[in-house]
C-alpha positions in Angstrom: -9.8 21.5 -49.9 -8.4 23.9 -47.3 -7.5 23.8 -43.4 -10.8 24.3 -42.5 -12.6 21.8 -44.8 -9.9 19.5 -43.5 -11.2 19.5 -39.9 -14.8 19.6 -41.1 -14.2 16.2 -42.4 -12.7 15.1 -39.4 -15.5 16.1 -37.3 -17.9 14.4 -39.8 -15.9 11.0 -39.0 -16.9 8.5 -36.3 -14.1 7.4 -34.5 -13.9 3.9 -35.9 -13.1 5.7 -39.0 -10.7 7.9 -37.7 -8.8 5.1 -36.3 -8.9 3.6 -39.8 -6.9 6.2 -41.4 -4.3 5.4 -38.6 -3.4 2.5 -40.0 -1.5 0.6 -42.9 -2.2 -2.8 -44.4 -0.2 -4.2 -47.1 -1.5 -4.7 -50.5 -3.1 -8.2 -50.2 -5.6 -7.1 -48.0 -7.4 -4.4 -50.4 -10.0 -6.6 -52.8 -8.9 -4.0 -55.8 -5.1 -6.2 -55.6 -4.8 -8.4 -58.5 -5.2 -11.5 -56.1 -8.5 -10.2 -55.0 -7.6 -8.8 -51.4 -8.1 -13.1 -50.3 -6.0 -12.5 -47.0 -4.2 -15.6 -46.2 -1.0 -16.8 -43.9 -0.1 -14.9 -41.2 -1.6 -11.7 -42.3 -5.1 -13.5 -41.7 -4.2 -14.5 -38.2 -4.1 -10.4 -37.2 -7.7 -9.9 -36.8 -8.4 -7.3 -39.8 -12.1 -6.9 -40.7 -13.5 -5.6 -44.1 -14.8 -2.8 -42.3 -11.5 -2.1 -41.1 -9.8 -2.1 -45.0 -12.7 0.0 -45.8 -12.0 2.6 -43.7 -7.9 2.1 -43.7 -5.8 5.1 -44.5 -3.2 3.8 -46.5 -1.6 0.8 -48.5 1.6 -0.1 -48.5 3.3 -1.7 -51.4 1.2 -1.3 -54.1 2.5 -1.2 -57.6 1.6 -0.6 -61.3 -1.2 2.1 -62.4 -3.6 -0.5 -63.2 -3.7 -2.2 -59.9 -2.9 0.8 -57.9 -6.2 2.0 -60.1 -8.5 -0.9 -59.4 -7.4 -0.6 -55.5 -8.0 3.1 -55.4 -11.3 2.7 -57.0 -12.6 -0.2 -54.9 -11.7 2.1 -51.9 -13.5 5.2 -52.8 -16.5 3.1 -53.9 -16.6 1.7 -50.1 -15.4 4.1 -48.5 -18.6 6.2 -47.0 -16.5 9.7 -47.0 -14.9 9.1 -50.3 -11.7 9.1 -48.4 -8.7 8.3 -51.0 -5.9 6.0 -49.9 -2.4 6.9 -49.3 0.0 4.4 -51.7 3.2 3.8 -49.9 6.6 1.7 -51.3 10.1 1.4 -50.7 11.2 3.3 -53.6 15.0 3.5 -52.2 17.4 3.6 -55.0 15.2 3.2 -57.8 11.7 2.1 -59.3 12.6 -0.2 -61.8 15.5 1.4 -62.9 17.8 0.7 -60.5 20.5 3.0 -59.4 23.6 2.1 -57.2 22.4 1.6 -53.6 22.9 4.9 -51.3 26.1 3.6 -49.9 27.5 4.0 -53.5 25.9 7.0 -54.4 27.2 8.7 -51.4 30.7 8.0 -52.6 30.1 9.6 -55.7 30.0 13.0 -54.1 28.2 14.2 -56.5 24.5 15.8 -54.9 23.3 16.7 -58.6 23.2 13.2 -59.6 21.9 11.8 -56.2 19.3 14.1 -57.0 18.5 13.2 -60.5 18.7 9.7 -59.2 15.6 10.7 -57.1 13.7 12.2 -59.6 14.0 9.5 -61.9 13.0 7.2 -59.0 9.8 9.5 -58.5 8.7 9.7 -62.2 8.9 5.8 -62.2 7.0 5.2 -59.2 4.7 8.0 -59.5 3.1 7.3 -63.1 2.8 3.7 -61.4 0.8 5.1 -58.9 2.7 5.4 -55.9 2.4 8.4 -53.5 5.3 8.0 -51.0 8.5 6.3 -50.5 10.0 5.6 -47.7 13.3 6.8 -48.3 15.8 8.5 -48.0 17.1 6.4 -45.3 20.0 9.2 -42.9 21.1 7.4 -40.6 24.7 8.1 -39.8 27.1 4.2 -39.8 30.1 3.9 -38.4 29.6 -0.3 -37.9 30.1 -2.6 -41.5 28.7 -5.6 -40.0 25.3 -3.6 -40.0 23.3 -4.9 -43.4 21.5 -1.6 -43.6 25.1 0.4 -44.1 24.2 -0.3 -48.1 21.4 2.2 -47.2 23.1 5.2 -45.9 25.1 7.4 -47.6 28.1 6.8 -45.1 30.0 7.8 -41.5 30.1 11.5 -41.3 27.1 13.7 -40.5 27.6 17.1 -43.2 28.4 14.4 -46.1 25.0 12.9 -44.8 22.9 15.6 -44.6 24.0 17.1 -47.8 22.5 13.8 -49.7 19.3 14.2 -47.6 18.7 17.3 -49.1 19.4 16.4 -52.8 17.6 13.3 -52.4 14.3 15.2 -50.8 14.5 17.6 -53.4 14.5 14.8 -56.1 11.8 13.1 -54.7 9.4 16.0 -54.4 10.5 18.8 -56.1 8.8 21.9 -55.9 5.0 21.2 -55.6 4.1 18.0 -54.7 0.1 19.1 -55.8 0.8 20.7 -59.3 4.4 18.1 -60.1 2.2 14.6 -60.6 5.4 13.0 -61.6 7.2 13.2 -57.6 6.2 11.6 -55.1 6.4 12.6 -51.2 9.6 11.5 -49.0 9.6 10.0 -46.2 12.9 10.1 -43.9 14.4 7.2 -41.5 14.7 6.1 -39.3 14.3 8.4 -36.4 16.2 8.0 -34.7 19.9 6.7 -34.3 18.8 3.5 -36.2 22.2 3.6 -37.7 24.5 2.5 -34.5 23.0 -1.0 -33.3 25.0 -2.5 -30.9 27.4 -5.4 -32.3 26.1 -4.4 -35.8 23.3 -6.1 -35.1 19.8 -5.5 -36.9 17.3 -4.2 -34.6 19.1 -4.5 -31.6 19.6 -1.9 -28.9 21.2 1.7 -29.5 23.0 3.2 -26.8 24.0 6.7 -27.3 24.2 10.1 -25.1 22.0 13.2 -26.1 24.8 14.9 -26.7 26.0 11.9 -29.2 22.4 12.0 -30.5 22.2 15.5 -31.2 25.6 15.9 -32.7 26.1 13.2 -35.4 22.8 11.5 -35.3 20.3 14.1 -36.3 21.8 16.6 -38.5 20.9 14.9 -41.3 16.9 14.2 -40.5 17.1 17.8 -39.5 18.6 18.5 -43.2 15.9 16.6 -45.1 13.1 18.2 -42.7 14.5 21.5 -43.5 13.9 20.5 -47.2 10.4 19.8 -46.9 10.6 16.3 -46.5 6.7 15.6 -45.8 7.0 12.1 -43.7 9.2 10.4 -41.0 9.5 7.0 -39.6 10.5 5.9 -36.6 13.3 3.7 -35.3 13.0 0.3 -34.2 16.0 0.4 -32.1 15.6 2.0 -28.3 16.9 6.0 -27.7 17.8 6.5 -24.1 16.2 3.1 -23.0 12.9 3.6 -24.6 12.2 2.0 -28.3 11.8 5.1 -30.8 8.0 4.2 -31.8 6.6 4.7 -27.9 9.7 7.6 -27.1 7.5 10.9 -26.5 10.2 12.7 -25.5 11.9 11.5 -28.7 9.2 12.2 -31.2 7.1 15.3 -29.3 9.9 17.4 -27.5 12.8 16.6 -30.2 10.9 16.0 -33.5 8.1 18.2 -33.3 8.4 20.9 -31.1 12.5 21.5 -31.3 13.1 20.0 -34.8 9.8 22.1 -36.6 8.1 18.5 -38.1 4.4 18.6 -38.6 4.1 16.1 -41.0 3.0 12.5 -40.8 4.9 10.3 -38.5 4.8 6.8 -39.1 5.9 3.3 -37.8 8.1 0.8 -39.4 6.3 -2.4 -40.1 5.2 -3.9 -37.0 7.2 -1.6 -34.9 4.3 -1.0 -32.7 3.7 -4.0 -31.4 7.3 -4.8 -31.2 6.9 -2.5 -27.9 5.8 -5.7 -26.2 9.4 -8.0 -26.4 11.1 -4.4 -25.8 9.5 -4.7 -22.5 7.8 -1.7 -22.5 4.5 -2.4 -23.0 2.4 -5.6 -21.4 0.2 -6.2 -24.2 -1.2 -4.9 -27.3 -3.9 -2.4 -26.1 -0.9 -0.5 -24.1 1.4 -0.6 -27.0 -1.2 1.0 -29.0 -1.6 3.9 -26.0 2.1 4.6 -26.1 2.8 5.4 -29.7 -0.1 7.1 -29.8 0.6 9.2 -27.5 4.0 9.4 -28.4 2.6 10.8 -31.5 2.9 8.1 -34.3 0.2 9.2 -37.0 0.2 6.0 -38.7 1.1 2.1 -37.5 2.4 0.4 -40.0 1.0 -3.8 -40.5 0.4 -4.5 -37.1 -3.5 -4.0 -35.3 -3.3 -2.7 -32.3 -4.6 1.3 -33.3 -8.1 -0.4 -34.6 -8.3 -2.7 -31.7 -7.7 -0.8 -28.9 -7.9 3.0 -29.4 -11.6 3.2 -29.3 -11.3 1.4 -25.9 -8.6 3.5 -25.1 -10.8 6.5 -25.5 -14.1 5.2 -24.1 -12.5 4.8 -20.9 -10.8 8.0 -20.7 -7.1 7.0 -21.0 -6.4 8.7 -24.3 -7.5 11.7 -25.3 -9.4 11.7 -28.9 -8.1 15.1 -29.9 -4.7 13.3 -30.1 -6.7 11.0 -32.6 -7.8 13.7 -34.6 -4.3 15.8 -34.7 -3.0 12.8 -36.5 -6.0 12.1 -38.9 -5.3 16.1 -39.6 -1.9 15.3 -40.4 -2.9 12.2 -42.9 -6.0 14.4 -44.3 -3.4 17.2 -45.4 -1.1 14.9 -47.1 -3.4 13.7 -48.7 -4.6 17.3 -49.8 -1.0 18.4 -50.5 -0.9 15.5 -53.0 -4.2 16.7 -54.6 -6.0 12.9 -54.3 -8.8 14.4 -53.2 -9.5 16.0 -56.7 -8.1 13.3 -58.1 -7.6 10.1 -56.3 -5.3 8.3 -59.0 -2.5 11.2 -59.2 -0.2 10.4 -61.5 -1.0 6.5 -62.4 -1.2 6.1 -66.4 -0.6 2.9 -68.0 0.2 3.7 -71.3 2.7 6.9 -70.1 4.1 3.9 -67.4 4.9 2.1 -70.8 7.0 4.8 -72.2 8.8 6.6 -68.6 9.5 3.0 -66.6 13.1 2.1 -67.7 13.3 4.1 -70.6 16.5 5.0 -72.2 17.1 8.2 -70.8 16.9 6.2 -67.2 19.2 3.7 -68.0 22.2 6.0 -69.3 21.6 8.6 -65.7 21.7 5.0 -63.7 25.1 4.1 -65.5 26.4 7.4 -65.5 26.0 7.2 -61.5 27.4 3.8 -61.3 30.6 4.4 -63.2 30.8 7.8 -61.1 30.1 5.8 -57.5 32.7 3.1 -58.2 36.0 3.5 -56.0 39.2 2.4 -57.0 40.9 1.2 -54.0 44.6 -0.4 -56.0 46.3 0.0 -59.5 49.6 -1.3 -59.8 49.5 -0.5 -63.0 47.5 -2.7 -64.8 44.3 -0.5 -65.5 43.0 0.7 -67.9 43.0 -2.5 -69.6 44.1 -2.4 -73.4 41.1 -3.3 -75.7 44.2 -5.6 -77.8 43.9 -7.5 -74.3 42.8 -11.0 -74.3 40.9 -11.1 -70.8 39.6 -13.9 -68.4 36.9 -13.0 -66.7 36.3 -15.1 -63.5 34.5 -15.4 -60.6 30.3 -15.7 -59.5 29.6 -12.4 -60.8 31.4 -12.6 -63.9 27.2 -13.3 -65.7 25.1 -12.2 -62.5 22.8 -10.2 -62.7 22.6 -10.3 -58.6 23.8 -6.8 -59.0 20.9 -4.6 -57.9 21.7 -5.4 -54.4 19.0 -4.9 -51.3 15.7 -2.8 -51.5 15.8 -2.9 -55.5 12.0 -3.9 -55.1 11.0 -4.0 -58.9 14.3 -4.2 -60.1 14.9 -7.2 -62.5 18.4 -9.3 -62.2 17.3 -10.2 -66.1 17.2 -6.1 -67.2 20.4 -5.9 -65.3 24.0 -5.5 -67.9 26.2 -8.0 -66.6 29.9 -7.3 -66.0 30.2 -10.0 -69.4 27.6 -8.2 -71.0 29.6 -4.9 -70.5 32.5 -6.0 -71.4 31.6 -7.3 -74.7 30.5 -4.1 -75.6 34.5 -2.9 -75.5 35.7 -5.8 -76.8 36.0 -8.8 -79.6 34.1 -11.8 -78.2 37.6 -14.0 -79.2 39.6 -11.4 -76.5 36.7 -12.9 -73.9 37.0 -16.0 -71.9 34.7 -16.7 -68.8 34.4 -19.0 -66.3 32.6 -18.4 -63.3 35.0 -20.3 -61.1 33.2 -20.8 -57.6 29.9 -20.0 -56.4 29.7 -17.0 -54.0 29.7 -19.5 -50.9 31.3 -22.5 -52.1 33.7 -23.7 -54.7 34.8 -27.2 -56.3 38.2 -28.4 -57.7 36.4 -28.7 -61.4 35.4 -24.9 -61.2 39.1 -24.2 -60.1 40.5 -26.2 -63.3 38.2 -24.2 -65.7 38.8 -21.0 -64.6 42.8 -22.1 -64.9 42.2 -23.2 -68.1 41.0 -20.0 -69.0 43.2 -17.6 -67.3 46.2 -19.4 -68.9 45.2 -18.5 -72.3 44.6 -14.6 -71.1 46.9 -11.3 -71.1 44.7 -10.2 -67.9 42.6 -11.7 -65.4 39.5 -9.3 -64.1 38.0 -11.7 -61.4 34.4 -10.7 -60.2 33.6 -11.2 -56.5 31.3 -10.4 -53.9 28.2 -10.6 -51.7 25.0 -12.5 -52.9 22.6 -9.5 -52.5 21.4 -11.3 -49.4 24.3 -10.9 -47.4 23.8 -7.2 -47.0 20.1 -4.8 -46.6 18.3 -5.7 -43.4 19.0 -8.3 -41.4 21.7 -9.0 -43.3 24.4 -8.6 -40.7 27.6 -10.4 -40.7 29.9 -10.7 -38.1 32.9 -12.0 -40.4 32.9 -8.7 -43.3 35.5 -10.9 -45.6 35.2 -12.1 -48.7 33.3 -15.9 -48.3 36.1 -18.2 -48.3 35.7 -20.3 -51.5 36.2 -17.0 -53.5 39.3 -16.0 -51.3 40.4 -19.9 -52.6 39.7 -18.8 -56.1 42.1 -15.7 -55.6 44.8 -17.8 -54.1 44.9 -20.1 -57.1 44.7 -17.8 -59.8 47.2 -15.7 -58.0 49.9 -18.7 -58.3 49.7 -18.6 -62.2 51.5 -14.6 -62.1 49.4 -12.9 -64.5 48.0 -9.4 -64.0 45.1 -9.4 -62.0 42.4 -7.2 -61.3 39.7 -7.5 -58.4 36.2 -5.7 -59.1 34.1 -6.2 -56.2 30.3 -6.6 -55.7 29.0 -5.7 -52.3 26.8 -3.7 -50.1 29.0 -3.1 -47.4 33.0 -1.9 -46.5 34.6 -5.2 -46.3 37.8 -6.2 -44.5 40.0 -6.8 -48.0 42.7 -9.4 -46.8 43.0 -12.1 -49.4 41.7 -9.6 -52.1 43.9 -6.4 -51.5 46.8 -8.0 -50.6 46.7 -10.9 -53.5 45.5 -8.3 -56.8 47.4 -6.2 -58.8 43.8 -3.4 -58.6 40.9 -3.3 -56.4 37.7 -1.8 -58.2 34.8 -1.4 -55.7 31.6 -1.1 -57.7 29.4 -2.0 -54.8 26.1 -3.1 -55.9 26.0 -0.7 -59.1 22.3 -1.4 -60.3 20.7 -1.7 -63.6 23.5 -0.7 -65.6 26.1 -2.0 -63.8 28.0 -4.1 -66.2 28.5 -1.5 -68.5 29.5 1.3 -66.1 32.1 -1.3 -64.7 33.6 -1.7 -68.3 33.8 2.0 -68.9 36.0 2.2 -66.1 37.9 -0.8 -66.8 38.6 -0.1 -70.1 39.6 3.6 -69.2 36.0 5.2 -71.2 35.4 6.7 -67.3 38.0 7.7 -65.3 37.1 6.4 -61.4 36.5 9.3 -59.4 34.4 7.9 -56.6 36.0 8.3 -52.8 34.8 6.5 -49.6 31.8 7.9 -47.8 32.6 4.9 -45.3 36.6 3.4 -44.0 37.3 0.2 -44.8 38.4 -1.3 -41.4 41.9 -3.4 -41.4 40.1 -6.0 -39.4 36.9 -6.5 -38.4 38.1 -6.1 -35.0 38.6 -2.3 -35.1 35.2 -1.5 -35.2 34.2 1.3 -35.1 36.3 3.2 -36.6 35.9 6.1 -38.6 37.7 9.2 -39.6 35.8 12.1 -37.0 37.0 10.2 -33.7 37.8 11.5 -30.6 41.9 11.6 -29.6 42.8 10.2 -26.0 44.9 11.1 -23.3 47.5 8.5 -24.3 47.7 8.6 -28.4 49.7 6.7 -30.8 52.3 8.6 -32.7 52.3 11.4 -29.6 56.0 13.2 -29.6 55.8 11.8 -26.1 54.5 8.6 -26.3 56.2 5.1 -24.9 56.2 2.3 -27.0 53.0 0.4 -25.3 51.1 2.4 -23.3 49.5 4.1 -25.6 46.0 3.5 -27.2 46.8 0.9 -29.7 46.4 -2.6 -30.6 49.2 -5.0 -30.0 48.9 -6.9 -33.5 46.9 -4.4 -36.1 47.5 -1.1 -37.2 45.0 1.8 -35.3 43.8 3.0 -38.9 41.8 1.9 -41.2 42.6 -0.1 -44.2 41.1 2.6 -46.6 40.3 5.8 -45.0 37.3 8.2 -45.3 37.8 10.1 -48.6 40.0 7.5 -50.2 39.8 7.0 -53.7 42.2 6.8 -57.0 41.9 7.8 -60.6 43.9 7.1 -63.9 45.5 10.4 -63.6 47.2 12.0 -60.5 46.1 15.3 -58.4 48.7 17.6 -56.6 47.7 20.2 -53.9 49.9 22.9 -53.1 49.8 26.7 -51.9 47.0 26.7 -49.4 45.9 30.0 -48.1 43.8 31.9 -45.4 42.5 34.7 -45.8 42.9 35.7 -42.1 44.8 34.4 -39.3 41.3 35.1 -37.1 38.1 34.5 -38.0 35.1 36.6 -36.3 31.4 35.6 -35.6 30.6 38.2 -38.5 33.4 37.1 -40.9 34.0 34.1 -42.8 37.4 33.2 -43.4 38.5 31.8 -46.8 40.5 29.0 -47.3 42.1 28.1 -50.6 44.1 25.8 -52.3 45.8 25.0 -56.0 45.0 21.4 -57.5 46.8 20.6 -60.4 46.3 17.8 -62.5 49.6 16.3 -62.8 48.7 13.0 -65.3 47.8 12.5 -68.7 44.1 11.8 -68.7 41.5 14.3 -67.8 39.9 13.1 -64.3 37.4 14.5 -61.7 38.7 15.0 -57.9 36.4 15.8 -54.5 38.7 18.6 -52.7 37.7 18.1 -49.2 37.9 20.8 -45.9 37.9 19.8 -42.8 38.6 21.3 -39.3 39.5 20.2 -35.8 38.7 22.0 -32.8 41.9 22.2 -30.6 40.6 22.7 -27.4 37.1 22.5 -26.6 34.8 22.1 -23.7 34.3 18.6 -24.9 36.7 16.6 -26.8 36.7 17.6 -30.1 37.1 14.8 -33.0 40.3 15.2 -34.9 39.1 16.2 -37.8 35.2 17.3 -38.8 34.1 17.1 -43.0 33.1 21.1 -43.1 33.1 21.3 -46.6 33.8 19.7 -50.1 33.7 20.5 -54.1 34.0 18.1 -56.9 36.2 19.3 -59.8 37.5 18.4 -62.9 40.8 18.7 -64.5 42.1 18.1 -68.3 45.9 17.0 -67.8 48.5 19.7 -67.0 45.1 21.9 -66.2 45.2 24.0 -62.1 42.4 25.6 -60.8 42.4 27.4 -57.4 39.7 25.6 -55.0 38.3 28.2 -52.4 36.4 27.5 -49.5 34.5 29.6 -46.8 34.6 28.8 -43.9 31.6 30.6 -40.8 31.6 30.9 -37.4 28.7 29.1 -37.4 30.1 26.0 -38.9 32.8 26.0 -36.1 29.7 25.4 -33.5 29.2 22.2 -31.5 27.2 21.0 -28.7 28.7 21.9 -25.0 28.1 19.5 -22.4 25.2 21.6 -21.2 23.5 20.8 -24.9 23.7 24.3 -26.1 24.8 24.6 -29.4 27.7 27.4 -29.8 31.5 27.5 -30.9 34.4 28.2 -28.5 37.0 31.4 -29.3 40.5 29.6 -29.8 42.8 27.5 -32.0 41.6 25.6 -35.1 43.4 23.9 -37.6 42.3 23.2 -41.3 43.1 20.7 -43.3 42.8 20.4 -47.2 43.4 17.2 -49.1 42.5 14.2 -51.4 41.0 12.1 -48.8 40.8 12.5 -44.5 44.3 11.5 -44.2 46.3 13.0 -47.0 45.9 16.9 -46.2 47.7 20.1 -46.0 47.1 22.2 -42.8 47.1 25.5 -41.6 45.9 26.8 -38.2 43.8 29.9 -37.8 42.2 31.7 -34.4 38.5 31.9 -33.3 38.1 35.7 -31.8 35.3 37.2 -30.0 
């Protein structure tokens, strides 16, 4: 079905039906749902009208090819146009094989395996019948107490937009209409989601354009540039105005500047959420505002089927603004091919034989071992497979390691950290004891897991957040470990034996009590399906860790924000000329981060030496190259991320200290050198002047080469005209 077909089925529409396809129900409301479509609850107290589902545009969290098939079916059988449904889920870091969540992938580096991770997602979901996931989620972090960080890929905008693009491409691939096994992507949140103030969930954004522009949107720009087919908007506010009802935002920014034609869509009940922002008075005006703002679809709240007839009958919205965004739904829909056949993809005996196979597993714990960070090792890791270990702590059996927005993931199919480990080891060199709950702990746990780690070589002690405590809303204001397993570390600490710390978590935490009490610090994060087993592999030495921070790890909680690419001031520490106290600092913590961006260690060391340029100048029509040796000084083969970066000396804004420009993933048998080279454009020198043009200023840069953002060599170079 063409263009033109396409708007010959819009005109053959009443408007009660194009308003349908404007909206999104969630599965229970769709009679083909395996509980009948009996709407109860709250969802029954919103108004929605058979006639409405009948006509609806898309359902949102439908799983499984046979009830994705019976909905589908239903649909086109009431339907009056034979109009198929869009299926919609949160397919964010896996199907039902779960993967590590973003945060962790994004500290692997590594963009082929984020993509694979994608594709495998896609294959899952789509021979289960879904269409489109919302994901991947961009939004630049720079706050830990933010649940969603676990979600984002990290702090700096290039690292960012680089994993939009590998995740888009795994998602769709090449041809969403002919490749039945992807599914379409839909990027968030637009825009600026990522910077809440306090690090609080939904609460109010407050950035400059300039701000916006420069960190905040490479990265949707980056997946839109990759085809990405959907967006979905913000539910925080951008320049006063909440994201879903922001016309400037979604019209002059997103569509006309930013090239998006695709389908724009809500998050769940952001709509009417326009109401307690304060911007709309009621439902009816809500609906008139996003709208018009140009949000194609509104996601599980009414107000588009209530109130946009009205809205036209009386002259205050146009209906060719209703029929652009039916367009827009109506040539997804094509692009997917559902008109020729409405249950793309969905089979239930290939669902059988792709969902969780074997192949999936071993790519989900090859990215979990690779996405693992080794923050400490005084020594004491690898472990010796002789080594008779206690294993202690809540996660020592849980299989509460999927962590947030694992949907279909199953805590049961997950490899514990026991489970892992007993696949290195004799089960007489293994003695567990879960020794406190994640929030609270008693004196009888404490004496077990005593008794246990007095009979041991080792102690690997397994702590962390209850899945919970991270995703959305799950914002803490104190980012330290609970205080019962902090206990747990104290007293196993007084007993002197070699302790490793692997750590369990959706979010950088502030690491007193754990760093400062353990021999080695292994942060797995929430490492998914095969977790367990990719955790062993690196204890045990079978993977070398080669993941390094997308994210710092603040000192204390009261530093935040901080992050590597900030701004210098007038008065800073460490100047040549500074005085002892006025100067920006804190009184009674350090100014950096615990563990900076880039941070990571291996098993083996890495030395950098001779770094070259090319040139002393670079030109607008010449790159300059920038290259350095990296030597593998250990005894164990290991993988390193060589990273470039660049400050701006002088600008016509402040410049941040240093900028990611660039970065390459290597790896090195021991005694083995390879030269790194990197080229660096004029173009990648640009940055937005206060007038918001986007250009680079001739003068003095510096670039820096290193292991992580504050371990570099340097050498300046010259921007000429």
């Amino acid at each position: 079905m063409n263009e033109i077909k396409l708007a010959s089925l819009v005109n053959e529409m009443t408007l009660d039906e194009k308003i349908a396809q404007l909206t999104q129900f969630a599965t229970p409301f769709f009679k083909g749902a395996s509980d009948g479509g009996q709407i109860t609850g709250p969802m029954a107290d919103m108004g929605v009208t058979d006639e409405m589902i009948r006509n609806t545009g898309s359902v949102l969290g439908a799983s499984g090819a046979k009830e994705v098939k019976n909905i589908q079916r239903t649909h086109m059988e009431e339907n009056r146009l034979n109009i198929p449904l869009l299926v919609m889920s949160d397919i964010v870091h896996g199907y039902k094989t779960i993967f590590p969540v973003p945060l962790a992938i994004g500290c692997s580096w590594d963009l082929g395996l984020a993509e694979k991770s994608a594709e495998i997602a896609a294959k899952e979901a789509s021979v289960s019948g879904v269409h489109v996931t919302f994901a991947p989620m961009v939004d630049l972090v720079r706050d830990p107490r933010w649940g969603r960080v676990m979600e984002s890929t990290g702090e700096d905008p290039h690292l960012n937009s680089e994993f939009a693009r590998a995740f888009v491409r795994g998602f769709q691939g090449n041809d969403l209409t002919n490749e039945v096994d992807r599914v379409a992507a839909c990027v968030k949140h637009f825009a600026a989601y990522g910077a809440p103030e306090g690090g609080r969930d939904y609460n109010t954004v407050d950035v400059s354009e300039r701000e916006l522009r420069e960190n905040y949107l490479p990265a949707y720009q980056a997946a839109l540039d990759e085809g990405c087919e959907m967006v979905m908007t913000a539910f925080n506010t951008v320049f006063g105005i909440p994201a879903t009802g922001n016309k400037m935002l979604m019209r002059s920014i997103l569509r006309k500047e930013m090239g998006f034609d695709g389908v724009l869509i809500s998050d769940w009940g952001a709509v009417k959420e326009m109401i307690p922002h304060g911007i709309a008075e009621d439902e009816k005006e809500a609906a008139l505002k996003a709208l018009t703002a140009g949000v194609d679809i509104e996601m599980m709240t009414a107000t588009y089927v209530k109130y946009l007839k009205a809205l036209v009958e009386e002259g205050s919205l146009e209906e060719s603004l209703i029929d652009e965004a039916v367009l827009r739904i109506l040539t997804l829909k094509e692009k997917l091919g559902l008109f020729e056949n409405p249950f793309r993809g969905a089979d239930e005996e290939l669902e059988k034989e792709i969902v969780m196979s074997a192949a999936h597993r071993e790519a989900a714990k090859e990215l979990a071992a690779k996405s693992a960070v080794l923050l400490k090792n005084e020594g004491i890791l690898p472990l010796k497979k002789d080594q008779k270990v206690a294993l202690i702590g809540p996660f020592a059996e849980s299989g509460d390691i999927l962590g947030p927005w694992s949907w279909l993931g199953s805590k049961e199919d997950a490899v514990t950290l026991k489970e892992g480990i007993l696949q290195k080891i004799d089960p007489s060199q293994l003695i567990v004891s879960k020794g406190s709950d994640i929030e609270a702990i008693t004196e009888e746990q404490i004496q077990e897991a005593i008794g246990a780690a007095k009979d041991a070589d080792v102690i690997v002690l397994a702590l962390g957040e209850d899945s919970d405590m991270s995703g959305e809303a799950g914002c803490r204001a104190d980012i330290k470990l609970l205080p019962a397993q902090l206990e747990l570390i104290q007293r196993i600490k007084k007993l002197g034996k070699p302790t490793a710390a692997v750590l369990f978590n959706g979010r950088p935490l502030d690491l007193h009590g754990v760093y400062d009490q353990t021999d080695a610090v292994l942060e797995a994060w929430y490492p998914g399906t095969e977790g367990g087993a990719a955790v062993a592999d690196l204890l045990y030495g079978d993977s070398n860790p080669s993941g390094r921070l997308t994210m710092s790890f603040p000192y204390s909680a009261g530093q935040i924000p901080v992050y590597y690419n900030h701004f210098n001031t007038g008065r800073p520490k460490g100047a040549p000329d500074a005085q002892e106290r006025y100067v920006s600092q804190y009184l009674d913590i350090p100014n950096c981060p615990l563990f900076p961006f880039g941070f990571g260690l291996s098993y083996t060391e890495f030395t950098y030496s001779s770094m070259k340029l090319s040139n002393k100048t670079i030109t607008r029509d010449e790159s300059l190259e920038i290259s350095v040796t990296v030597t593998n000084s250990g005894e164990v083969s290991g993988d390193e991320v060589v990273q470039l970066y660049v400050r701006d000396v002088s600008g016509e804004v402040v410049r941040p200290l240093k900028e990611l420009k660039d970065f390459v993933k290597i790896s090195l048998a021991p005694g083995e050198t390879k030269e790194v080279t990197f080229s660096l454009t004029e173009e990648q020198l640009r940055y937005y002047h206060s007038d918001l043009t986007l250009s680079s200023d001739p003068g003095t840069f510096i670039a820096y080469v290193g292991g992580h953002s504050q371990e570099v060599m340097e050498k300046s170079f010259t921007l000429v005209e």
